[in-house]
N, C-alpha and C positions, 0 to 999 in steps of 0.2 A: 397596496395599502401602506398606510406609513402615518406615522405620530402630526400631529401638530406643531409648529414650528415652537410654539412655547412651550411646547412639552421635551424637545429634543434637548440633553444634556452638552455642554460643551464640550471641546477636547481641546487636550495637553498637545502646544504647539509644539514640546519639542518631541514629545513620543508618540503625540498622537493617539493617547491614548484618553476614554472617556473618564468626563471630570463627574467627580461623585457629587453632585450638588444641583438643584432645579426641580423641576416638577417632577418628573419622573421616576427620581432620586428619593422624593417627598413620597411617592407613593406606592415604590417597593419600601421603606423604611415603614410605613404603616399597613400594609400586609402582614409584615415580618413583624411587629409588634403587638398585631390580632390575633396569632399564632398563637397557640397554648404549650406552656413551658413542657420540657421534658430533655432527654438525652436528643443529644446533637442540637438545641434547637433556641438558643441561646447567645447565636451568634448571629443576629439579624444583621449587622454589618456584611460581615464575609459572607453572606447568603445573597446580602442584594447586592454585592460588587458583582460576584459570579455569576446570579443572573443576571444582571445588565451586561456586563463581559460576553456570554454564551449570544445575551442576541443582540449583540453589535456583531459579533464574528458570522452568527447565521443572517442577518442583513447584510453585512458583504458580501459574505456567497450567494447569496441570492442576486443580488446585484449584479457582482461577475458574471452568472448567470445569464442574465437579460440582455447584458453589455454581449456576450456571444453570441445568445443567438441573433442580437442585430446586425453583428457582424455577419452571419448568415454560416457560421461554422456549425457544427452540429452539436445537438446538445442544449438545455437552457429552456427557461421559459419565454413563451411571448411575449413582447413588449407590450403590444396594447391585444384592446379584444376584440375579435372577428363581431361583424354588426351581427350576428346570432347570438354570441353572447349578450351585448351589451341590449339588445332587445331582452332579452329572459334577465338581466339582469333590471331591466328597468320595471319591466312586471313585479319582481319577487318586492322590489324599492314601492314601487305601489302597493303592493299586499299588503305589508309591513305598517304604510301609513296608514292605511284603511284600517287595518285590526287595531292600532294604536288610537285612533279617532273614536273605532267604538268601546274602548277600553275606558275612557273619559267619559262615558255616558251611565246616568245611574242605572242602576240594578235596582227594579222595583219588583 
């Protein structure tokens, strides 16, 4: 899984570190803004730096992750899915649009 190419934020060439600005930026800052005031919670900046920070660090490891076990070292998730998953996963993608199609339908 993984974001949309216009949703991914940039990064700082020299530290490499993620640029607070873009869609995604756009849409932890209005999370953080539907939040109802109280202690601690008043700091929607520092909340959405930290979350986006926490999962760029957990998408790297995840990452490294993948990148090992293709190396075939132990450890890691699978890179892709075994044709049993991706059969059950095509079912559940059908289900989904089937209940979605009759959710469009009136209710009389």
């Amino acid at each position: 899984m993984r974001l949309a190419p216009d949703w991914r934020p940039g990064r700082d060439t020299v530290a490499g570190n993620l640029i607070a600005s873009g869609r995604l930026w756009d849409f932890t800052e209005k999370i953080a803004s539907s939040r109802r005031e109280g202690k601690n919670r008043r700091d929607g900046a520092t909340v959405s730096t930290r979350v986006v920070k926490l999962t760029d660090d957990l998408g790297q490891k995840l990452f490294d992750d993948a990148v090992r076990q293709e190396d075939g070292k132990k450890g890691g998730a699978p890179a892709r899915l075994s044709d049993e998953e991706a059969k059950n996963l095509t079912k559940v993608v059908r289900e989904q649009k089937r209940r979605r199609s009759l959710e469009n339908r009136a209710h009389l």
